[in-house]
C-alpha positions as CSV (number, residue, x, y, z in Angstrom):
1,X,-17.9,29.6,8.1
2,X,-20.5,26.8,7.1
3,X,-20.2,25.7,3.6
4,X,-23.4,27.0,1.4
5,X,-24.3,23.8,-0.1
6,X,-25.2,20.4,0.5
7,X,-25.0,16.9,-1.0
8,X,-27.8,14.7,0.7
9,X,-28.2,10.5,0.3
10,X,-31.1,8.8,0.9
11,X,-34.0,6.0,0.1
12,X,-37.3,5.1,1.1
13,X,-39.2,1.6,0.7
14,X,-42.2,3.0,0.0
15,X,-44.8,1.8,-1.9
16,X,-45.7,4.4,-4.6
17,X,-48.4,3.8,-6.6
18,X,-47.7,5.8,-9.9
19,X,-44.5,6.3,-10.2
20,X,-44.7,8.2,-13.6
21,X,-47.0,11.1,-11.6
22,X,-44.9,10.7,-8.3
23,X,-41.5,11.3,-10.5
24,X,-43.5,14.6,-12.5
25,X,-44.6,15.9,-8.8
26,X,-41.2,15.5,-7.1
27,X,-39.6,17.2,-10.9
28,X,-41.4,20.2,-10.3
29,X,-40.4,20.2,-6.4
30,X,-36.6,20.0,-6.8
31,X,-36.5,22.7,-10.1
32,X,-38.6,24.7,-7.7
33,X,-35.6,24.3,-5.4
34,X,-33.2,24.1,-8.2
35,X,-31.4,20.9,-6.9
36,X,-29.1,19.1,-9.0
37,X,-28.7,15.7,-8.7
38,X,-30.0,11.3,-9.9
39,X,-33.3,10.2,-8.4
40,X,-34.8,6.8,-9.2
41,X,-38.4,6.0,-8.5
42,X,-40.6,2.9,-8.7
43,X,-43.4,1.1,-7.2
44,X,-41.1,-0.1,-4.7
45,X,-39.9,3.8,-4.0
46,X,-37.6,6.4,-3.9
47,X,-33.9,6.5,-4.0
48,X,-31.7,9.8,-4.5
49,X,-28.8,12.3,-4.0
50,X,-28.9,15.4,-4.7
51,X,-27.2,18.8,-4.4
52,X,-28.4,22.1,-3.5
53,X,-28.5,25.2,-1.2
54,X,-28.6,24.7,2.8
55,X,-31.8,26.3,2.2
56,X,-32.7,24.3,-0.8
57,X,-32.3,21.4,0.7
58,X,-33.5,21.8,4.3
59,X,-37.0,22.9,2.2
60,X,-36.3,19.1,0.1
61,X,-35.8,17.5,3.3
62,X,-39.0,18.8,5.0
63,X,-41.7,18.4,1.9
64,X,-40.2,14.9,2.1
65,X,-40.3,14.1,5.8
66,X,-44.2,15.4,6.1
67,X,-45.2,13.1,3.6
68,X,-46.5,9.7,4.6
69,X,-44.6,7.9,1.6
70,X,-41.4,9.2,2.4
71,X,-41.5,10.2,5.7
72,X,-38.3,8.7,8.6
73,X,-35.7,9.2,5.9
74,X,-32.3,8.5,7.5
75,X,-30.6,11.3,5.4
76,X,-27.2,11.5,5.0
77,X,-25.7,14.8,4.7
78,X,-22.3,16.4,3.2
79,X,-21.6,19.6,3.5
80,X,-20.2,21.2,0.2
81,X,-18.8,24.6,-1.2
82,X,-20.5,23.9,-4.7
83,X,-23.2,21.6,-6.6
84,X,-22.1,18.5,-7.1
85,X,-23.7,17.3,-10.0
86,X,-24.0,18.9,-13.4
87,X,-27.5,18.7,-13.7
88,X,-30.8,16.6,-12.4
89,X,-32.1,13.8,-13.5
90,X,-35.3,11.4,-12.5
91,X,-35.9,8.6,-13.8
92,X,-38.7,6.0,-13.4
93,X,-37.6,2.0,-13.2
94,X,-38.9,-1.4,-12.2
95,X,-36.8,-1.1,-9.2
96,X,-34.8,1.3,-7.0
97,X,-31.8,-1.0,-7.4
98,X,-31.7,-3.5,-10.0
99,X,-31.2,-7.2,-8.3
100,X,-33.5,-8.7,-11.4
101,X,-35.0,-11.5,-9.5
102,X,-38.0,-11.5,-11.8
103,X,-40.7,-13.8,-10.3
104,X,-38.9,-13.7,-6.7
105,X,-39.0,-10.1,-6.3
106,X,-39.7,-9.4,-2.8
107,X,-40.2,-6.0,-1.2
108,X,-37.5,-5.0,1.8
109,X,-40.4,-3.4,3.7
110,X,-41.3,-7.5,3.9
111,X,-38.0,-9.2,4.6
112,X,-34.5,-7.6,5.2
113,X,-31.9,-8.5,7.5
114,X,-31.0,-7.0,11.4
115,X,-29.3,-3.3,11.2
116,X,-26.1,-2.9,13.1
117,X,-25.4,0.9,14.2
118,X,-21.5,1.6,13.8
119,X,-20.6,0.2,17.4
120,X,-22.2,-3.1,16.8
121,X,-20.5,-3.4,13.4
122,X,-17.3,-2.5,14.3
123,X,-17.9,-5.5,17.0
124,X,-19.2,-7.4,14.8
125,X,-16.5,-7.4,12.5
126,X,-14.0,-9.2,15.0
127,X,-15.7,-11.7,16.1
128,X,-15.0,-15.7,14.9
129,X,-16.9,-17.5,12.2
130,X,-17.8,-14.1,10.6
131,X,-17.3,-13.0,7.0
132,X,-18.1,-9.8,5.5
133,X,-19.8,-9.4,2.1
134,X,-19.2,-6.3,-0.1
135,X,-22.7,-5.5,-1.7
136,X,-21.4,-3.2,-4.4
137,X,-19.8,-2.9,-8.0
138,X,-16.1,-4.1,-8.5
139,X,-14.8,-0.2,-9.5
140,X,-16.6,1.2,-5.8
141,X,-15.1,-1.5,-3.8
142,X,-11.6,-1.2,-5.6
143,X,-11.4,2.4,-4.3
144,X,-12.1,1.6,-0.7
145,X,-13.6,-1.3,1.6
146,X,-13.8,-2.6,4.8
147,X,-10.8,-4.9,6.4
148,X,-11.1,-8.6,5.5
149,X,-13.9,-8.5,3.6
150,X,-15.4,-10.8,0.4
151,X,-15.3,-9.0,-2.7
152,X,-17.5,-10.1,-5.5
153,X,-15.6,-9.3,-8.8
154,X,-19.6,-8.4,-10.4
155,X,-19.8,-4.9,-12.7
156,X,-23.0,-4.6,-11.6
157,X,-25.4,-5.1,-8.5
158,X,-27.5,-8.1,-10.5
159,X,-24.2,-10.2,-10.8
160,X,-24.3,-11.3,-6.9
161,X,-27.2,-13.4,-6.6
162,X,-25.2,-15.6,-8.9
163,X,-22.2,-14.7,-7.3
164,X,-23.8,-16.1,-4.1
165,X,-25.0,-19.4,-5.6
166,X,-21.0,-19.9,-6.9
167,X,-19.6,-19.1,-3.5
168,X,-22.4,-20.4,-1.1
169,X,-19.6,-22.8,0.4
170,X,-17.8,-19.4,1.8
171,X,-20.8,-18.3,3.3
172,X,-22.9,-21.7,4.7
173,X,-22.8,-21.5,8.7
174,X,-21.3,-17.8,8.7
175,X,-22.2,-15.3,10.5
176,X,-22.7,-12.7,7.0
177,X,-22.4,-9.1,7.6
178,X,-23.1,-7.0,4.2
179,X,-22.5,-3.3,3.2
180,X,-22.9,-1.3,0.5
181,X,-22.7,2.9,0.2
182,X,-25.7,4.1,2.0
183,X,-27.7,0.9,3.1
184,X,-30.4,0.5,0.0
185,X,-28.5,-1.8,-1.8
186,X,-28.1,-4.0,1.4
187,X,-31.9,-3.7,2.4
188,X,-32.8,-5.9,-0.4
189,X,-29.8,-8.3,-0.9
190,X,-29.6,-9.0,2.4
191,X,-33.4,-10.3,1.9
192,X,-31.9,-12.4,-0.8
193,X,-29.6,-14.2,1.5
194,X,-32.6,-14.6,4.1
195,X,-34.8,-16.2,1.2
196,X,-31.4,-18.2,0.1
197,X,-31.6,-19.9,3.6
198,X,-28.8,-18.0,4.9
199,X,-30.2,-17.3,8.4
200,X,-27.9,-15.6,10.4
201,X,-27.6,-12.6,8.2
202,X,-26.9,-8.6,9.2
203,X,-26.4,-5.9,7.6
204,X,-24.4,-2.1,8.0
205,X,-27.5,0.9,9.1
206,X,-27.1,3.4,6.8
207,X,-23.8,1.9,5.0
208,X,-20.6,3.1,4.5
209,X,-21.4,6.6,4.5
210,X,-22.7,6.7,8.2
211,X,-20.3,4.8,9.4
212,X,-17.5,7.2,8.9
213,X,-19.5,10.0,10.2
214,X,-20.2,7.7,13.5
215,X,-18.5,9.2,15.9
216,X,-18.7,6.6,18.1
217,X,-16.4,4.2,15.6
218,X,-14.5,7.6,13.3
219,X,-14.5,4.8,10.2
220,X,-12.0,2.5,12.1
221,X,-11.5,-0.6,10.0
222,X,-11.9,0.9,6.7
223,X,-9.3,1.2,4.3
224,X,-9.2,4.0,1.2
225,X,-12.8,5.9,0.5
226,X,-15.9,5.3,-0.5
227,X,-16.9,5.7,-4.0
228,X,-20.1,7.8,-5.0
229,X,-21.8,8.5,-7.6
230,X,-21.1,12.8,-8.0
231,X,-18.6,14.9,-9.2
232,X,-16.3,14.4,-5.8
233,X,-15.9,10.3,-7.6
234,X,-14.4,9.2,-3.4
235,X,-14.9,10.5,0.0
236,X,-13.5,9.5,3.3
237,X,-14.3,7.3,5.7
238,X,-11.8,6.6,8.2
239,X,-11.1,9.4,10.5
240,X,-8.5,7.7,12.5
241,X,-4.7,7.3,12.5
242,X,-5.3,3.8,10.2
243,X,-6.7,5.3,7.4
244,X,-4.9,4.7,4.0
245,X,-5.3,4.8,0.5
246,X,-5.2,1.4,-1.0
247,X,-6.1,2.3,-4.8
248,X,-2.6,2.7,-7.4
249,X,-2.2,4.9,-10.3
250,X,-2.2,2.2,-13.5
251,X,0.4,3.7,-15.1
252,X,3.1,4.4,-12.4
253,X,1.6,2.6,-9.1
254,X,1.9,5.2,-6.7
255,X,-1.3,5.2,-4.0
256,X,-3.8,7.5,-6.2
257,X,-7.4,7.5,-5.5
258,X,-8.2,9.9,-8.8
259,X,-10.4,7.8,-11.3
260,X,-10.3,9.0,-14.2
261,X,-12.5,7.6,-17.7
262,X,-10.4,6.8,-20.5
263,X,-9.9,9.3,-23.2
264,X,-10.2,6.5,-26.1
265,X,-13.8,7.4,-26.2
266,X,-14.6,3.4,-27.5
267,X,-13.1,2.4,-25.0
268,X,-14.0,4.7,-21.8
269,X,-12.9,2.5,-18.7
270,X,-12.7,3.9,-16.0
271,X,-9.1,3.8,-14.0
272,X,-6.9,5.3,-11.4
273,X,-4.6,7.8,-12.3
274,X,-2.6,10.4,-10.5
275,X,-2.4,14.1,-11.6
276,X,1.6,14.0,-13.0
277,X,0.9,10.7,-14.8
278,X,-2.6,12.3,-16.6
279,X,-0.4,15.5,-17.5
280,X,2.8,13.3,-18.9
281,X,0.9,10.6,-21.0
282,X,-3.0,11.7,-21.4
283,X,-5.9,10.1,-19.7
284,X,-5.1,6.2,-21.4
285,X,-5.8,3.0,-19.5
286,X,-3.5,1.0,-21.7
287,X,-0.8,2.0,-24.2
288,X,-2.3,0.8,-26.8
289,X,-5.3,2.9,-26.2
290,X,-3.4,6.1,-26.5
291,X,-2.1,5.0,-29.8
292,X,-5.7,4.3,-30.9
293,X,-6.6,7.8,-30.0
294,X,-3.6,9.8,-31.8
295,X,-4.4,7.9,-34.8
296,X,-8.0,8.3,-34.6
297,X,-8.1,12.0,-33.7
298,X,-11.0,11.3,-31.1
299,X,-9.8,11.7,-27.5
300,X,-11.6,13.5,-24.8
301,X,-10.1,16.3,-23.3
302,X,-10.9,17.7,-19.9
């Protein structure tokens, strides 16, 4: 029996010339349709995941597809017994994702890098003189990533053109291949790295999350899951006899992939920690945290 919901990831450089009226039409649509779920919109255009009905979300994906601005959407689609997300929010930005290049702001519908589909990647990855650049935040990557490659210690997706500039001597005469979670991310910093005078620069169609449904390639080469941004926190990506979980409980450092945000509410970081661990000591990151919160009388529960 088919699950009844979905979860559906997608983008589209588009360019959208009020936002603030785009983001009130496309509110309406999906309380019409009662999705749940984060959608960002700016001039630049949409990027979303949301959760809803099969029927819900086959209507989503068809007002989308027949409209010019967002029509050829590579959607990426997860079945799922349940919403994901506890409620919807749109939101209007300066960007889609935030690189913060100011001045040199460039639109990926104007520069962006080759796509690789799965097979070419998964070539790609062996050859010589090739290094892999991971395009997303320090606590996604620490969950899961591909084999071998660079992983920028940035908290956030701004923190890499810097990170670039401090490690160009890793990357000058490389052949770069970069991936992120669904391929947005990568559509624009790839473009960086062109405009940086990297030339020979790729990046991963559709990202992490079509590569483990390629059948053609079942994930091979990537090790733990892939971190989204929903209720499910991970999901897997390698279907093959190599997958492994490479993420460790903090407290006893048994394989765990179960983040969990500390329950010293000032404090709030997010960590790994497995279910008997949470149920013996709390939800604390540090020691010294779950002293904090006895004396303080303010944990979160839950």
């Amino acid at each position: 029996m088919s699950a009844p919901y979905e979860v559906l990831l997608y983008y589209k450089y588009s360019r959208i010339a009020d936002p603030e009226a785009y983001a009130a039409q496309h509110r309406a649509l999906c309380q019409k349709l009662q999705l749940k779920g984060r959608i960002l919109i700016a001039q630049e255009g949409i990027n979303g995941t949301v959760s809803g009905l099969v029927a819900d979300t086959a209507e989503y994906r068809r007002v989308l597809d027949a409209d010019p601005l967002t029509s050829d959407i590579a959607w990426k689609i997860d079945p799922s017994e349940e919403h994901v997300f506890p409620k919807l929010s749109i939101k209007v930005r300066e960007e889609v994702v935030t690189l913060d290049l100011g001045q040199d702001d460039f639109s990926p519908e104007d520069l962006t890098a080759t796509h690789l589909k799965p097979d070419e990647w998964r070539q790609a990855m062996q050859e010589d003189n090739v290094v892999m650049i991971d395009a997303r935040n320090d606590y996604e990557w620490e969950i899961g990533r591909f084999e071998g490659a660079l992983l920028p210690a940035v908290p956030s997706f701004r923190d890499l053109p810097q990170w670039v500039r401090d490690h160009r001597e890793q990357l000058e005469g490389k052949k770069i291949l970069t991936y992120c979670t669904g391929g947005i991310r990568c559509e624009k910093f790839s473009g960086f790295l062109l405009n940086e005078g990297l030339s020979d620069v790729y990046q991963l169609d559709g990202g992490i999350v079509s590569y483990g449904k390629a059948e053609s390639v079942k994930g091979e080469g990537f090790e733990g899951e892939c971190y989204v941004f929903d209720e499910r926190l991970s999901v897997p990506v390698n279907r093959t006899e190599g997958a492994s979980i490479i993420s460790h409980c903090a407290i006893c450092d048994e394989p765990s992939i179960r983040y969990r945000n500390c329950g010293w509410k000032p404090c709030n970081a997010q960590f790994f920690c497995c279910e008997r661990c949470e149920a013996e000591s709390g939800r604390f990151c540090e020691p010294i945290c779950k002293e904090a919160a006895t004396t303080c009388s303010i944990a979160v529960t839950g």
